[in-house]
C-alpha positions, 0 to 999 in steps of 0.5 A: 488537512490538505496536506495530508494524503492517504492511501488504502490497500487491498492485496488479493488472493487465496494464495496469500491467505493460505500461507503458500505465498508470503506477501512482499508488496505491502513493505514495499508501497508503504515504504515508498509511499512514506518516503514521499509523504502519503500515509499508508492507512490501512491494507486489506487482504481478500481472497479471489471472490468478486464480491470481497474485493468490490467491497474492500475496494470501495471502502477503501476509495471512499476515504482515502485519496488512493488505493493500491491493489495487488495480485489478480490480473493474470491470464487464469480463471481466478484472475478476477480483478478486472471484473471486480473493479470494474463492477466496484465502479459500475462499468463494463469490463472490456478487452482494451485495444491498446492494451490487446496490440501490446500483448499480441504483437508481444507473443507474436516476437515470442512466436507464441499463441495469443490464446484466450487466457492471455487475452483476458490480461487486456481486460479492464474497466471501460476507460481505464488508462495503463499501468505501464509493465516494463518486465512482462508487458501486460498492463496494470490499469488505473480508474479513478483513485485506484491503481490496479496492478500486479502480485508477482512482487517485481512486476509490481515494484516495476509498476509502482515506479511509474505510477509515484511520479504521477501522485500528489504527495503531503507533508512527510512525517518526520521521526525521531527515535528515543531508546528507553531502559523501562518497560512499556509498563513503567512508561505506559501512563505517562506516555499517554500524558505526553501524547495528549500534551502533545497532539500534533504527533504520534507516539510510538512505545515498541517493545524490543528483546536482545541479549536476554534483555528487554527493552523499549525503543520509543517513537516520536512522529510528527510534520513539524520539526519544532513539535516533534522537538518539543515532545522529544524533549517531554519524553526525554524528561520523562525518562531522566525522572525515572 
């Protein structure tokens, strides 16, 4: 359906898949990208290698019409994205001349060194254009369908709102919310009975504990009020027979 935009992940680092930095991106883009109506379909985790982030990117880009990657573009050995994307999409991997003005004329009101390694944050795929960075001037950079920016979680929320104003957006997913006594267990089959009377939404049963009590909130999703009402009300009915 034309309406339906997705997207696809890809968080890099060994830092993430170490444990020593827990990853606060991925909450944040899907909710901003729910909220406009873009389906977050899948999120990747690679470590710093070039080869995993080539693939994992180029998965992603096929069958989505966007991906989002975090983390990798700083000025240390390690920061290979740039190289990566740029060799996902077979280009050179470049130091950009506006990107390396902004930078150098940005140490030089710090009366700081423009040394090598903050220069390698100017490198991106030969025709690239810039993810503007309103918190430390180095720029995230966007080819194609995938926009590249940083890891630090408020560089990259400040990244992200320029870039959601440019996106083509779908219809929302509109939800509503059914609270149930029974476990998923009870509901399990005729549940399932529902999803498939019902195709055009998404069901959702999710296991809840509060109190010393289990319970289960159970998710009605869909792009049409009128069909999303209608699987409410089957679900409704469902429980009141129980």
């Amino acid at each position: 359906m034309s309406d339906i935009i997705t997207a696809g992940m890809v968080v890099i680092g060994d830092e993430i898949l170490s444990g020593r930095t827990k990853d606060r991106n991925i909450g944040h883009l899907a909710e901003m990208l729910t909220a406009i109506g873009i389906d977050l379909k899948e999120v990747r985790i690679v470590s710093d290698d070039q080869d995993a982030i080539v693939e994992a990117v180029n998965a992603l880009r096929e069958r989505n019409s966007y991906v989002f990657t975090t983390g990798g573009i700083g000025p240390t050995h390690d920061d290979i994205t740039a190289d990566a994307i740029s060799a996902a999409f077979g280009l050179p991997c470049e130091h950009d001349e506006k990107a390396d003005t902004l930078l150098r004329e940005h140490y030089a009101r710090r009366e700081m060194e423009y040394t090598s390694a903050r220069r390698r944050m100017a490198r991106m795929p030969r025709g690239a254009t810039h993810i503007d960075n309103p918190v430390s001037v180095a720029p995230g950079f966007n080819i194609g369908n995938v926009y590249v920016m940083a890891g630090v979680p408020a560089i990259f929320q400040a990244m992200l709102d320029n870039v959601i104003p440019t996106l083509r957006t779908g219809t929302k997913l509109i939800s509503t919310t059914v609270p149930c006594k029974h476990g998923e267990g009870t509901i399990g089959a005729p549940l399932a009975d529902i999803q498939s009377a019902h195709p055009d939404t998404i069901i959702g049963s999710y296991p809840k504990y509060q109190d010393g009590s289990f319970w289960t909130e159970i998710v009605v999703r869909s792009r049409d009020q009128a069909k999303m009402e209608a699987a409410v009300k089957a679900v409704e009915d469902m429980l009141e027979k129980l």
